[in-house]
PQR file with spaces between the fields and no chain letter, atoms N, CA, C, O and H, PARSE charges and radii, in Angstrom:
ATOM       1  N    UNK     1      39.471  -42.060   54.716 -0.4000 1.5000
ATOM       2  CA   UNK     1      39.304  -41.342   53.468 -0.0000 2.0000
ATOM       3  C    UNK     1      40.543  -40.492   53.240  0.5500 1.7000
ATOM       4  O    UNK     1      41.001  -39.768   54.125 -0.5500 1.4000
ATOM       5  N    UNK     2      41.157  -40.619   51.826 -0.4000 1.5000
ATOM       6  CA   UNK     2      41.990  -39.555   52.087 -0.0000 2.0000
ATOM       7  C    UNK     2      42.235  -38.347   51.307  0.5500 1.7000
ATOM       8  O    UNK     2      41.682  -38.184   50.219 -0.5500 1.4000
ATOM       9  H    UNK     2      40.785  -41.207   51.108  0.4000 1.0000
ATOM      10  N    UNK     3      42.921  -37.615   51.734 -0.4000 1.5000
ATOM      11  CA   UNK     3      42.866  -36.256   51.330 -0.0000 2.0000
ATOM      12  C    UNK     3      42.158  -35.465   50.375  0.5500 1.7000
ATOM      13  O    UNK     3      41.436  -34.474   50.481 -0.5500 1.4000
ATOM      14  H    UNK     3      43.371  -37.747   52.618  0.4000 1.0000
ATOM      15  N    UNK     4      42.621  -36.286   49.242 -0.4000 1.5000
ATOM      16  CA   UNK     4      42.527  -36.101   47.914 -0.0000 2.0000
ATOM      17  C    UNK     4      41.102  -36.517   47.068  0.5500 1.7000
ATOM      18  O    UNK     4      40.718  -35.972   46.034 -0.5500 1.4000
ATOM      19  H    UNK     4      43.207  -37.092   49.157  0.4000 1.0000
ATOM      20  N    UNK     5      40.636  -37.286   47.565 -0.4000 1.5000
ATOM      21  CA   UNK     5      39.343  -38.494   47.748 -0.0000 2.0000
ATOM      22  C    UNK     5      38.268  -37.303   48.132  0.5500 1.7000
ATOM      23  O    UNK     5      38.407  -36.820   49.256 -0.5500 1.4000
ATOM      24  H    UNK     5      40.948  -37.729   48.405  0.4000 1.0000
ATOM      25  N    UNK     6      37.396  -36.878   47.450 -0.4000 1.5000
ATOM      26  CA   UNK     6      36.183  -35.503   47.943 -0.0000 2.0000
ATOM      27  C    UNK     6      35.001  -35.704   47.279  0.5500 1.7000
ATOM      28  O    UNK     6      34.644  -35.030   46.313 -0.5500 1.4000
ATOM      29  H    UNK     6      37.283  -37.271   46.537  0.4000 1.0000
ATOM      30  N    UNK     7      34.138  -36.965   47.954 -0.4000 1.5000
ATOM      31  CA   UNK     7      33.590  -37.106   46.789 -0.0000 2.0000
ATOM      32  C    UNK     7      32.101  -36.349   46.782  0.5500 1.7000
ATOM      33  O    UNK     7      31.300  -36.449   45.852 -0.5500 1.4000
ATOM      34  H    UNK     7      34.428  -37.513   48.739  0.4000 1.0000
ATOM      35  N    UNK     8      31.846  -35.428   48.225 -0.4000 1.5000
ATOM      36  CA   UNK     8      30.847  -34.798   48.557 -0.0000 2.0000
ATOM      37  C    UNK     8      31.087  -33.363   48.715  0.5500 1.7000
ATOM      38  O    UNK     8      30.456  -32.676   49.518 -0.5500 1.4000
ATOM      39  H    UNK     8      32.496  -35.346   48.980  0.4000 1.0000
ATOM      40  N    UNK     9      32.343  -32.753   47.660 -0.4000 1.5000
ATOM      41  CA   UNK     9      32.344  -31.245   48.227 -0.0000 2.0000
ATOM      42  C    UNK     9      31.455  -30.499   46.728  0.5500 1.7000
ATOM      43  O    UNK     9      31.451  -30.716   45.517 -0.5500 1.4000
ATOM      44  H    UNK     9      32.856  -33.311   47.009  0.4000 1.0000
ATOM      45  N    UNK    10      30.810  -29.597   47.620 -0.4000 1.5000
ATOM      46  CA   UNK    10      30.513  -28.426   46.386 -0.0000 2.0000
ATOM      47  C    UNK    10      31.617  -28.144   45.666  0.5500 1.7000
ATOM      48  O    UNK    10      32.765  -28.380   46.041 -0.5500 1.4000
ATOM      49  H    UNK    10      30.813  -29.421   48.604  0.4000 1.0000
ATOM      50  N    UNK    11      31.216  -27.501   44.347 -0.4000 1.5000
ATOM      51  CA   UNK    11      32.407  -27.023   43.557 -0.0000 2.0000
ATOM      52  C    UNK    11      32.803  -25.449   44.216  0.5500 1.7000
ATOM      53  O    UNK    11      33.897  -25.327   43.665 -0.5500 1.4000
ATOM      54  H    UNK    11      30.283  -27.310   44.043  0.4000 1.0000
ATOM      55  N    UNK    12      32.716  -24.771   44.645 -0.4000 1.5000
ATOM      56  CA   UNK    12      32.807  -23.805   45.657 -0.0000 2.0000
ATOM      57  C    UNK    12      34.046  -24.377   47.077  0.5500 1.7000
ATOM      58  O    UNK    12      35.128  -23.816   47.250 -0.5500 1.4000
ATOM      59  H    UNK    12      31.827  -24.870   45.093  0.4000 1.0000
ATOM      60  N    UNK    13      33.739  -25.109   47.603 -0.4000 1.5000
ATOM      61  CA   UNK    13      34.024  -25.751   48.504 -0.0000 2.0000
ATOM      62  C    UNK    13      35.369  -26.571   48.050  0.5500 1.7000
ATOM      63  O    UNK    13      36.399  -26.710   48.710 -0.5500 1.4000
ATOM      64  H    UNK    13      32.860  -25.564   47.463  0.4000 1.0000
ATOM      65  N    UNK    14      35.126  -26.990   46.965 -0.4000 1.5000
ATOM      66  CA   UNK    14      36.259  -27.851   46.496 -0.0000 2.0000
ATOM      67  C    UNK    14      37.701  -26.771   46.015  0.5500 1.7000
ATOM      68  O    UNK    14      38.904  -26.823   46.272 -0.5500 1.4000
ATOM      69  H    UNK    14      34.289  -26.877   46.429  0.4000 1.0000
ATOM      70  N    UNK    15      36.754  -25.742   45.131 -0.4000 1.5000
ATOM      71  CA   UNK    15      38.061  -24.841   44.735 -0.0000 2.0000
ATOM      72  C    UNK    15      38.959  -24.654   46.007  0.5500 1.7000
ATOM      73  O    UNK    15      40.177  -24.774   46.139 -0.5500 1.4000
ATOM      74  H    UNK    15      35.776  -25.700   44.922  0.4000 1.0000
ATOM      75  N    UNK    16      37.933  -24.308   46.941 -0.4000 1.5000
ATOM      76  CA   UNK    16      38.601  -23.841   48.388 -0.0000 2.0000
ATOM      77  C    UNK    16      39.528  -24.511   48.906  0.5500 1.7000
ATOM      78  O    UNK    16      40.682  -24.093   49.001 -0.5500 1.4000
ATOM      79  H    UNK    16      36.943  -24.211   46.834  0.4000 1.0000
ATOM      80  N    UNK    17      39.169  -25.541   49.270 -0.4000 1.5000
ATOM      81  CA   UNK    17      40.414  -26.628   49.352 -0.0000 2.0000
ATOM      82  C    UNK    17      41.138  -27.304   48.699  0.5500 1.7000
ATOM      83  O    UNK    17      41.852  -28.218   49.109 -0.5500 1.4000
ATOM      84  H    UNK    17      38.232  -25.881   49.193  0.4000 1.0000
ATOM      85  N    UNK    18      41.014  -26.897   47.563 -0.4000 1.5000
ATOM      86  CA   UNK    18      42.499  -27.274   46.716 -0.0000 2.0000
ATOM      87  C    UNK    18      43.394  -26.019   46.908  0.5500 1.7000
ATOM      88  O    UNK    18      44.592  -26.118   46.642 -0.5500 1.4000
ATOM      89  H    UNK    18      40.434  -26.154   47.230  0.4000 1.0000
ATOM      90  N    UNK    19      43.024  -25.173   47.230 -0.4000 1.5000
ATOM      91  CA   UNK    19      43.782  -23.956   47.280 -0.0000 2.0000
ATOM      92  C    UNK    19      44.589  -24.052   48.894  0.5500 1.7000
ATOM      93  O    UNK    19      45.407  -23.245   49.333 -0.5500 1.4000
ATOM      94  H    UNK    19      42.051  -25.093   47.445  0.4000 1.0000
ATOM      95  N    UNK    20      44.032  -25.376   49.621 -0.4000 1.5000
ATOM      96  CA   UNK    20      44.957  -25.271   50.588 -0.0000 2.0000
ATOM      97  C    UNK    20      46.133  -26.273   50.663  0.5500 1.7000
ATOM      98  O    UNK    20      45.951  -27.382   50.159 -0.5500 1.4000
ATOM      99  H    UNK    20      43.367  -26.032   49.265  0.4000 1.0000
ATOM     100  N    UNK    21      47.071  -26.052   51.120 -0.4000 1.5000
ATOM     101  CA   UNK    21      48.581  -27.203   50.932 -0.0000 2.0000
ATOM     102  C    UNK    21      47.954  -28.450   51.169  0.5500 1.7000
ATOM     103  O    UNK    21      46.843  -28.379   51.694 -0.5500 1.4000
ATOM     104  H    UNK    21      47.219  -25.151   51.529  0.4000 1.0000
ATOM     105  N    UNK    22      48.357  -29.474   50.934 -0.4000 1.5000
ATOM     106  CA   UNK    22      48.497  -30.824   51.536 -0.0000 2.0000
ATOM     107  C    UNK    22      48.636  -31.063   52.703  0.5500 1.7000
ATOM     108  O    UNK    22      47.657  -31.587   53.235 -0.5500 1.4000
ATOM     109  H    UNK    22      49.260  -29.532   50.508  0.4000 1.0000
ATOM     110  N    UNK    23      49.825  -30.807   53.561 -0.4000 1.5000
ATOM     111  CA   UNK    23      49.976  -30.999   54.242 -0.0000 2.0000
ATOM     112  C    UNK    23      48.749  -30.473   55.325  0.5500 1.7000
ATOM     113  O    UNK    23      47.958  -31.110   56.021 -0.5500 1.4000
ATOM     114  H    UNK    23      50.620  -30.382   53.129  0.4000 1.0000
ATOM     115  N    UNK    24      48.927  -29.318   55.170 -0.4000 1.5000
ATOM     116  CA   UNK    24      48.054  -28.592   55.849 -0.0000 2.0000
ATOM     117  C    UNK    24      46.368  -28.863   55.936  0.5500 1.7000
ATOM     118  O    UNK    24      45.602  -28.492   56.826 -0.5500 1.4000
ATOM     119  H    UNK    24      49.570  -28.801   54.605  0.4000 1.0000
ATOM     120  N    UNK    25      46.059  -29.648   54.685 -0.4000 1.5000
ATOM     121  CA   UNK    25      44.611  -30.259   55.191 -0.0000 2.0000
ATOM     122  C    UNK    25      44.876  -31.109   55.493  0.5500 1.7000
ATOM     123  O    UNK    25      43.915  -31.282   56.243 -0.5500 1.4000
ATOM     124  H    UNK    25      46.681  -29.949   53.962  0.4000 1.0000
ATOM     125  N    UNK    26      45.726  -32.411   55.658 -0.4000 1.5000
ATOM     126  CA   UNK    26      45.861  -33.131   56.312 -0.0000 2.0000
ATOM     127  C    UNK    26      45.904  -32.891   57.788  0.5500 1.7000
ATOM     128  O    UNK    26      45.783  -33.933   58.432 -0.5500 1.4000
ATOM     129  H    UNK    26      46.507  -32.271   55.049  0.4000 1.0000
ATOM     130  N    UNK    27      46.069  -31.591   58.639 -0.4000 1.5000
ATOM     131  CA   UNK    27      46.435  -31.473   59.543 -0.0000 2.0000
ATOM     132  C    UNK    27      45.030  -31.156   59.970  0.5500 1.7000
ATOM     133  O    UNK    27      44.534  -31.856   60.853 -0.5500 1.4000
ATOM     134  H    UNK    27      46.166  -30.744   58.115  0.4000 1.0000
ATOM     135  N    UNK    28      44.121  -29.875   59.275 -0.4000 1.5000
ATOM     136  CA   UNK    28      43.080  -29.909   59.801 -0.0000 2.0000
ATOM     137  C    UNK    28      41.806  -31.060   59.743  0.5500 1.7000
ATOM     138  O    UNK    28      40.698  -30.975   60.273 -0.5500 1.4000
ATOM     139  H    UNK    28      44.524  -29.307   58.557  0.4000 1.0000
ATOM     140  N    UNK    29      42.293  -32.011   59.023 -0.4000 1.5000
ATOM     141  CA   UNK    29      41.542  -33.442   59.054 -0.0000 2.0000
ATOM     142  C    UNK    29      41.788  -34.157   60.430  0.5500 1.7000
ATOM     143  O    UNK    29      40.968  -34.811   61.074 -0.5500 1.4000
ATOM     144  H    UNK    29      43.194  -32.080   58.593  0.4000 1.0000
ATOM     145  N    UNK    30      42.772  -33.955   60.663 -0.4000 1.5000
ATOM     146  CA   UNK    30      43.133  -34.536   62.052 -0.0000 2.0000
ATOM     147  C    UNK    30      43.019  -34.044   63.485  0.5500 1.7000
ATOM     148  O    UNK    30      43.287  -34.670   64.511 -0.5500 1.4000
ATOM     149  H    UNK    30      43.438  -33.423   60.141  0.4000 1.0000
ATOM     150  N    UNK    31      42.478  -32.544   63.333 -0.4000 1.5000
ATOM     151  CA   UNK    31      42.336  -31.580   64.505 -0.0000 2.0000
ATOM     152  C    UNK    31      40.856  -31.262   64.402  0.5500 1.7000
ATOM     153  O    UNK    31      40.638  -30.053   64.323 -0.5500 1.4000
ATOM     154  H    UNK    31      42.260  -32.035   62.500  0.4000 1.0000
ATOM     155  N    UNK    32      39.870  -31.981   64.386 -0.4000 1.5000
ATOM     156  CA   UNK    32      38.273  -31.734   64.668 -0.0000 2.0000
ATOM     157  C    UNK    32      38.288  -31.969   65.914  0.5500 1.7000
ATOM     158  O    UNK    32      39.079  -32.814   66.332 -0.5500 1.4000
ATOM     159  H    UNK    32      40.047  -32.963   64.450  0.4000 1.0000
ATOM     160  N    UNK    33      37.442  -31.299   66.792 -0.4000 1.5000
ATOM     161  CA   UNK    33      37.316  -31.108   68.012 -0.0000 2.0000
ATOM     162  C    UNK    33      35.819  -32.040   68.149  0.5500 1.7000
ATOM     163  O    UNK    33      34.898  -31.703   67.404 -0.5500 1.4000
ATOM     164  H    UNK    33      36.799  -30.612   66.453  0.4000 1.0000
ATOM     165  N    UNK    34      35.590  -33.280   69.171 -0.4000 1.5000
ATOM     166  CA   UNK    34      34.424  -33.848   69.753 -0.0000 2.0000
ATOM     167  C    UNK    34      33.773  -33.904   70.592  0.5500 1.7000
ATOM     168  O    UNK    34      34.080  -34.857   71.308 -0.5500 1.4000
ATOM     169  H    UNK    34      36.337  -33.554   69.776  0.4000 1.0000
ATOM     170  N    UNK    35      32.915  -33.329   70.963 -0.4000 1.5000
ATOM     171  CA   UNK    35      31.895  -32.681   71.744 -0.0000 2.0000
ATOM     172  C    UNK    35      31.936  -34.477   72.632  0.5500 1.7000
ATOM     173  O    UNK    35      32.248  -34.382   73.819 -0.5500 1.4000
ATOM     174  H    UNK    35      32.666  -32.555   70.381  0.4000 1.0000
ATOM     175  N    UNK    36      31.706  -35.699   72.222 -0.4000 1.5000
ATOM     176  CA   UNK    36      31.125  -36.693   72.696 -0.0000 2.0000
ATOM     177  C    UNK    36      33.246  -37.080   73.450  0.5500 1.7000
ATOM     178  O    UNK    36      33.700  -37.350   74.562 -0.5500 1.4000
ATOM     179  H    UNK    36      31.452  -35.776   71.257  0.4000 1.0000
ATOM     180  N    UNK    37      33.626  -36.955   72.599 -0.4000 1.5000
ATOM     181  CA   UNK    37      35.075  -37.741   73.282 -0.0000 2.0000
ATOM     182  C    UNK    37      35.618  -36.928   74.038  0.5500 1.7000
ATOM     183  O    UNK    37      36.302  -37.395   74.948 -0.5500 1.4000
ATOM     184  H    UNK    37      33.257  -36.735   71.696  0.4000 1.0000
ATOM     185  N    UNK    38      35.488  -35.414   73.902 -0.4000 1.5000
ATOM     186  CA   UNK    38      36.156  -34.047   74.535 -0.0000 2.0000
ATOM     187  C    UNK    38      37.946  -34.493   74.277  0.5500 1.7000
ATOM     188  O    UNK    38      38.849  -34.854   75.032 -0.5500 1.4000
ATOM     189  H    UNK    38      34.932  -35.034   73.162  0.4000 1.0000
ATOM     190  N    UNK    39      37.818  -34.211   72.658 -0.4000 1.5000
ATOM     191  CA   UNK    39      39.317  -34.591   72.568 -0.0000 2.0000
ATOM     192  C    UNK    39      39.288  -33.946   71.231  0.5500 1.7000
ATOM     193  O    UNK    39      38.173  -33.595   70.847 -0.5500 1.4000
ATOM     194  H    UNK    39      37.085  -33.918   72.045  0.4000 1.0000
ATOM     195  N    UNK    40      40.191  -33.745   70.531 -0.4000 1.5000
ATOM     196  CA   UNK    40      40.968  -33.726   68.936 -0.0000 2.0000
ATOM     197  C    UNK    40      40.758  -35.365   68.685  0.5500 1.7000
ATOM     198  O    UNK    40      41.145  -36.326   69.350 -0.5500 1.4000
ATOM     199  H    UNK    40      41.097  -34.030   70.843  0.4000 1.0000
ATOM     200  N    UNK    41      39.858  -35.270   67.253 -0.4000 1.5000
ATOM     201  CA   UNK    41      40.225  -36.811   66.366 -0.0000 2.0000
ATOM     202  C    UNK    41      40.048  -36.805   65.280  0.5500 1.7000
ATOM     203  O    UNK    41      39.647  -35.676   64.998 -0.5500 1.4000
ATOM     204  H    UNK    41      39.544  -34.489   66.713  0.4000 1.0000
ATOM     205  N    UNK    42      40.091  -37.321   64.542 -0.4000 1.5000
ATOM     206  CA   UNK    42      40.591  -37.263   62.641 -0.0000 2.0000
ATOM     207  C    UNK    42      38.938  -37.618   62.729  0.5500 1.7000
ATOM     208  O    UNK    42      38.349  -38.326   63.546 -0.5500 1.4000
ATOM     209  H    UNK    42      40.417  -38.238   64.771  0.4000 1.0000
ATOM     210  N    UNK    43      38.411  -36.848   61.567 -0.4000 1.5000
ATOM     211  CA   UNK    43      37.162  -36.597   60.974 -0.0000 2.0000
ATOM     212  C    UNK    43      37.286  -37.521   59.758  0.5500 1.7000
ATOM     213  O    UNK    43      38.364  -37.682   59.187 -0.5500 1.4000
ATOM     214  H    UNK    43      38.889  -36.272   60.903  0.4000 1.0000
ATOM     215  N    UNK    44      35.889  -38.261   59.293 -0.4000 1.5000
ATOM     216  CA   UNK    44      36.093  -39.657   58.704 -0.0000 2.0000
ATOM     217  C    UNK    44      34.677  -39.152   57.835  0.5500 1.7000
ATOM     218  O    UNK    44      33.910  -38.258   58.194 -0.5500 1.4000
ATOM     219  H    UNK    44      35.013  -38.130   59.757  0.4000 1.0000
ATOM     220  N    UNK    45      34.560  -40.054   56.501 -0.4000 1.5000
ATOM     221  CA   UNK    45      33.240  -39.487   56.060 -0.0000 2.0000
ATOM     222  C    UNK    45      32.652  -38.425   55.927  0.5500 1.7000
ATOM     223  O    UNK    45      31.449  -38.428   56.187 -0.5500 1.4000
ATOM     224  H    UNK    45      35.183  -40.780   56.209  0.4000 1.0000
ATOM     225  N    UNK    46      33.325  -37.103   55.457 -0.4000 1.5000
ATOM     226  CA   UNK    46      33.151  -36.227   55.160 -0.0000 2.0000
ATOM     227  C    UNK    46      32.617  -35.775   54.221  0.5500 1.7000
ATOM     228  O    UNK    46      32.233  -36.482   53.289 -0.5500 1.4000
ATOM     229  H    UNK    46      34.302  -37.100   55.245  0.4000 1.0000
ATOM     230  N    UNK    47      32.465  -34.381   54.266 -0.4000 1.5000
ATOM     231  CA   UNK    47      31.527  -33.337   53.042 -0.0000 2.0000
ATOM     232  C    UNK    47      31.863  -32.074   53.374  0.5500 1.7000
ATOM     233  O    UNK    47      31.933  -31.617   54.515 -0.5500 1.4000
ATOM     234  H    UNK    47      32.777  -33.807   55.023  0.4000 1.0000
ATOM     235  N    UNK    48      32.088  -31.466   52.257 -0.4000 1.5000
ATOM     236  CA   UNK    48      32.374  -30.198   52.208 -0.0000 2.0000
ATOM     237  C    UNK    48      31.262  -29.055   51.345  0.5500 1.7000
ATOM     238  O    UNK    48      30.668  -29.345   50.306 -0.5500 1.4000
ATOM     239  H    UNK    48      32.031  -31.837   51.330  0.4000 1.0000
ATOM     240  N    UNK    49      31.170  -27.695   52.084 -0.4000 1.5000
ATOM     241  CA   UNK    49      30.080  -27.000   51.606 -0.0000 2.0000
ATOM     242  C    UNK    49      31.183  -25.442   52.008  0.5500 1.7000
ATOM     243  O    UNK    49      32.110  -25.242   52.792 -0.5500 1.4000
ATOM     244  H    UNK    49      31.653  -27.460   52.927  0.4000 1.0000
ATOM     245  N    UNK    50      30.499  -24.657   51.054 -0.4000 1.5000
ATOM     246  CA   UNK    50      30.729  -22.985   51.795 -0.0000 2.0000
ATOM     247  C    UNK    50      29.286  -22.284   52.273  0.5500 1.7000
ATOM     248  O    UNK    50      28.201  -22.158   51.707 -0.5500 1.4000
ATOM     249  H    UNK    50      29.746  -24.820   50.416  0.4000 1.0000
ATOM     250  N    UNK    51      29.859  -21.839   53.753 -0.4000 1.5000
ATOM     251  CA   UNK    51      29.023  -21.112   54.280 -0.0000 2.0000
ATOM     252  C    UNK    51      29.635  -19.661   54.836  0.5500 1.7000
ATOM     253  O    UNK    51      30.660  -19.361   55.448 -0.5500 1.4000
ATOM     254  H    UNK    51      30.741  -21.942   54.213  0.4000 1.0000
ATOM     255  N    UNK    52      28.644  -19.008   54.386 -0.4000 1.5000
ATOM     256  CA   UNK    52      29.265  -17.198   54.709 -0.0000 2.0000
ATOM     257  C    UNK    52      30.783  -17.206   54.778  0.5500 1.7000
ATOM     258  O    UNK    52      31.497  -16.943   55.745 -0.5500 1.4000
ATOM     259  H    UNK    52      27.811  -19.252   53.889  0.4000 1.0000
ATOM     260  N    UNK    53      31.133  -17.575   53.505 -0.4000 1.5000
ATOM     261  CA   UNK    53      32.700  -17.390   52.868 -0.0000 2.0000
ATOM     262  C    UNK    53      33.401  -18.653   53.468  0.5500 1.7000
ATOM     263  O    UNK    53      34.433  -19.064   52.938 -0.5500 1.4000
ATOM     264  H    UNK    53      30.552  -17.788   52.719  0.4000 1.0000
ATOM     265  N    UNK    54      32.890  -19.250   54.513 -0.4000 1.5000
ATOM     266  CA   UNK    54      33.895  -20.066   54.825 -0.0000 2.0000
ATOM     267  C    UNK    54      33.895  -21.582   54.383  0.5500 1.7000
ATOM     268  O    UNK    54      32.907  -21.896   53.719 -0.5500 1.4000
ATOM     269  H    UNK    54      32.051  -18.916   54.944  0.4000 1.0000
ATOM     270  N    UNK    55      34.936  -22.711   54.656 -0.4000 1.5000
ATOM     271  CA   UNK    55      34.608  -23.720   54.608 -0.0000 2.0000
ATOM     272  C    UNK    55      34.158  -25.019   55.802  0.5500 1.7000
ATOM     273  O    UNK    55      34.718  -25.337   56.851 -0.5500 1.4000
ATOM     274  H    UNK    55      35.739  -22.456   55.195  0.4000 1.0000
ATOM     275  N    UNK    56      33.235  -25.433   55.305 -0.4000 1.5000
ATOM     276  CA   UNK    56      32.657  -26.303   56.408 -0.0000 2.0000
ATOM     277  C    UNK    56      32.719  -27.320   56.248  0.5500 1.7000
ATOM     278  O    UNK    56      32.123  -27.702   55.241 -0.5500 1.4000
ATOM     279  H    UNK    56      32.779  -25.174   54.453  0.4000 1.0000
ATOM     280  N    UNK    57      33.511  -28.500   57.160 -0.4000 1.5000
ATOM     281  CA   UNK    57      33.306  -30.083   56.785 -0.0000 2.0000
ATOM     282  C    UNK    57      32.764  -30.533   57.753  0.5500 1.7000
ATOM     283  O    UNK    57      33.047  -30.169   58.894 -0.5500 1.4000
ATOM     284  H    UNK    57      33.996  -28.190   57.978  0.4000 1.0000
ATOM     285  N    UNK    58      31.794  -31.497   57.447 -0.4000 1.5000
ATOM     286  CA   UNK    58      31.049  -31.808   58.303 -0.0000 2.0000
ATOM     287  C    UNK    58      31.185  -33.475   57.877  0.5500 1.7000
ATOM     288  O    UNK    58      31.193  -33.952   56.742 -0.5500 1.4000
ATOM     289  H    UNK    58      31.564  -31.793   56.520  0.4000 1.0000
ATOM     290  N    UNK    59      31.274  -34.072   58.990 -0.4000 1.5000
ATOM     291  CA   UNK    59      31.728  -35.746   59.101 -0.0000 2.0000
ATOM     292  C    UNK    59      31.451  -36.586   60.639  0.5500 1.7000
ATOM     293  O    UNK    59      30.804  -36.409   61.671 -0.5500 1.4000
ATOM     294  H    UNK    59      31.268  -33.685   59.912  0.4000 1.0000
ATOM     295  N    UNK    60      32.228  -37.421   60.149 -0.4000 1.5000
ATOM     296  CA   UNK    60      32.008  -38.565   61.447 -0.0000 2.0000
ATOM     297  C    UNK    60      33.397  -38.460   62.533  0.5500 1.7000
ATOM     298  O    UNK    60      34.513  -38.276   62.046 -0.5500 1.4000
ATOM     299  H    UNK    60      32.754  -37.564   59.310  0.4000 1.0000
ATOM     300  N    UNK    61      33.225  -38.583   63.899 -0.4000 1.5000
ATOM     301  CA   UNK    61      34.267  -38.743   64.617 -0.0000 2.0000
ATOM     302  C    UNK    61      35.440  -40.306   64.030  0.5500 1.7000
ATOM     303  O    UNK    61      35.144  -41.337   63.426 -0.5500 1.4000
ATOM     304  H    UNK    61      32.319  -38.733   64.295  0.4000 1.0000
ATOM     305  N    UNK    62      36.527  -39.884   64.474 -0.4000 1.5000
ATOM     306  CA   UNK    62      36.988  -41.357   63.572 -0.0000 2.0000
ATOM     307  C    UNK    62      37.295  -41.854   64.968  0.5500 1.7000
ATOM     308  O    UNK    62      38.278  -42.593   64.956 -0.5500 1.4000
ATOM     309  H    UNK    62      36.767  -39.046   64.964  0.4000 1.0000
ATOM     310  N    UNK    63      36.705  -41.662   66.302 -0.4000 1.5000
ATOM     311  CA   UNK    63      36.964  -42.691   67.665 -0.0000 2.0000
ATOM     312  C    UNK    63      35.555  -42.863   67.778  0.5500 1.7000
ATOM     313  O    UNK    63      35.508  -44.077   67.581 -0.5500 1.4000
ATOM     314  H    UNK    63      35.906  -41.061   66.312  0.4000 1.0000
ATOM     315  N    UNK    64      34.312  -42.496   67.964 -0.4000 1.5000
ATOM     316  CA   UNK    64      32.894  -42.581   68.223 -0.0000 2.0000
ATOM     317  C    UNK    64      32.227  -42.527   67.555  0.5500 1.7000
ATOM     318  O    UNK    64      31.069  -42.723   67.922 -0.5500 1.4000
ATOM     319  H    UNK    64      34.351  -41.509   68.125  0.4000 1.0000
ATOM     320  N    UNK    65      32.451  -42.274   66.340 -0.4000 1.5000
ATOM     321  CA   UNK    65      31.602  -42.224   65.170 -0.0000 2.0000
ATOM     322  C    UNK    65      30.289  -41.060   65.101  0.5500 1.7000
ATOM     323  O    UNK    65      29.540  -41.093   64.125 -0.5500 1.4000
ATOM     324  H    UNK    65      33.392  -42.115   66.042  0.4000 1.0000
ATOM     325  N    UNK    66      30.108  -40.206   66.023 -0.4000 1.5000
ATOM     326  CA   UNK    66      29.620  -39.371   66.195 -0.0000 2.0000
ATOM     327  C    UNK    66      29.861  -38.308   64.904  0.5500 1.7000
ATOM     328  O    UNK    66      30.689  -38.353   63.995 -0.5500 1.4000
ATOM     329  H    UNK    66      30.716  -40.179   66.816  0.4000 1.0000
ATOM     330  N    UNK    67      28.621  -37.175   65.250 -0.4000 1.5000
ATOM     331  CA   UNK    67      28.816  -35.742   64.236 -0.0000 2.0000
ATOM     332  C    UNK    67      29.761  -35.238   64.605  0.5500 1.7000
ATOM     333  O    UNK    67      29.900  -35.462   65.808 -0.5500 1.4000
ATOM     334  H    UNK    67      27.948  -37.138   65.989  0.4000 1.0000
ATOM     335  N    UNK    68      30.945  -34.327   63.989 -0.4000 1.5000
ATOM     336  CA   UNK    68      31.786  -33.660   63.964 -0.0000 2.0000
ATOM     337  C    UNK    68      31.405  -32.953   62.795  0.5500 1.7000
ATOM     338  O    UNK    68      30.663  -33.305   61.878 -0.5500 1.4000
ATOM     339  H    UNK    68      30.832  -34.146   63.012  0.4000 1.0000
ATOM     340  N    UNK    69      32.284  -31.469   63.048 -0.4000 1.5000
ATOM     341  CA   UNK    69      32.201  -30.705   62.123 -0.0000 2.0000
ATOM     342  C    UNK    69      33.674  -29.815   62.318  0.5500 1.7000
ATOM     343  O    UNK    69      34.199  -29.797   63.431 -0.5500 1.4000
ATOM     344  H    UNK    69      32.887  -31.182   63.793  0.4000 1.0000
ATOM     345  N    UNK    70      34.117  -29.295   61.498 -0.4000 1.5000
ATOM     346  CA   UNK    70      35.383  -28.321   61.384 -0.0000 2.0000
ATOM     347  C    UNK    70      35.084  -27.088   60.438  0.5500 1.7000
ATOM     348  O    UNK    70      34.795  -27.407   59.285 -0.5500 1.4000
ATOM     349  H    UNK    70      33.690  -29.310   60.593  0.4000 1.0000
ATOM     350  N    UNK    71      35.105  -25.711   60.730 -0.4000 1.5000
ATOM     351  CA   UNK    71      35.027  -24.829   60.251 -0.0000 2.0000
ATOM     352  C    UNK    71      36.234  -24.330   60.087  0.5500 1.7000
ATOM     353  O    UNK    71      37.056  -24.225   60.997 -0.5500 1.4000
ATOM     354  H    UNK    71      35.339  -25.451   61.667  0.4000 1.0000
ATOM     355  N    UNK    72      36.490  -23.847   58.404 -0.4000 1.5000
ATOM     356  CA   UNK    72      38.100  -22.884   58.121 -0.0000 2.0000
ATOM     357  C    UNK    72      37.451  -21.840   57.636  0.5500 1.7000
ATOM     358  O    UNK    72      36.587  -21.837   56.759 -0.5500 1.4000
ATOM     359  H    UNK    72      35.822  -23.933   57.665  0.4000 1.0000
ATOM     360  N    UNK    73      37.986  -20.765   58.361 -0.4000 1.5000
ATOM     361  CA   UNK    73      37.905  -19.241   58.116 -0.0000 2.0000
ATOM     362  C    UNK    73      38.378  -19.178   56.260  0.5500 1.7000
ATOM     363  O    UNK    73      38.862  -20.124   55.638 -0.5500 1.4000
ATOM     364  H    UNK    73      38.688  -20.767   59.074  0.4000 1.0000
ATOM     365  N    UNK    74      38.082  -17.872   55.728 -0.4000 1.5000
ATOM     366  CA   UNK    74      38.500  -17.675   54.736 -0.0000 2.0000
ATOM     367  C    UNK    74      39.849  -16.750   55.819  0.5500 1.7000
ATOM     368  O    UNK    74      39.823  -16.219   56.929 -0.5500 1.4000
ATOM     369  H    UNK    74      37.689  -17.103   56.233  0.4000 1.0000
ATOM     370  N    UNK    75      41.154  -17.000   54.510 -0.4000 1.5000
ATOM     371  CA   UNK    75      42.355  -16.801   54.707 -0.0000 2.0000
ATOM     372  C    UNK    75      41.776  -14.794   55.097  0.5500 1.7000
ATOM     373  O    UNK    75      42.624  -13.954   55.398 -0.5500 1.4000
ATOM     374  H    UNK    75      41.176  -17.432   53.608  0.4000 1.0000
């Protein structure tokens, strides 16, 4: 999926991450942490929501296909 491609974020959620660089969500797309692989792997099938200010994507491992999730602080 890529970057730009959001087809499950809240509008909350979405402002949020357009407000972050490119590059830079690309990077945290690629740094989800997996409980099942115990590694960093690019998060696949995603959705985006805000919870208590922050943003939450919640998706698929892109090596195990497992739950992953990535939380970004508000700046």
């Amino acid at each position: 999926m890529s970057v730009e491609s959001l087809p499950d974020f809240t509008q909350p959620a979405r402002e949020r991450w357009d407000t972050i660089p490119a590059k830079i969500r690309q990077g945290l797309l690629e740094n989800v942490w997996c409980g099942h692989c115990r590694q960093a792997v690019t998060i696949t099938n995603f959705s985006g929501a805000m919870k208590k200010g922050a943003l939450l994507l919640v998706g698929k491992c892109g090596e195990c296909h497992g739950d992953v999730a990535r939380l970004i602080e508000a700046p």
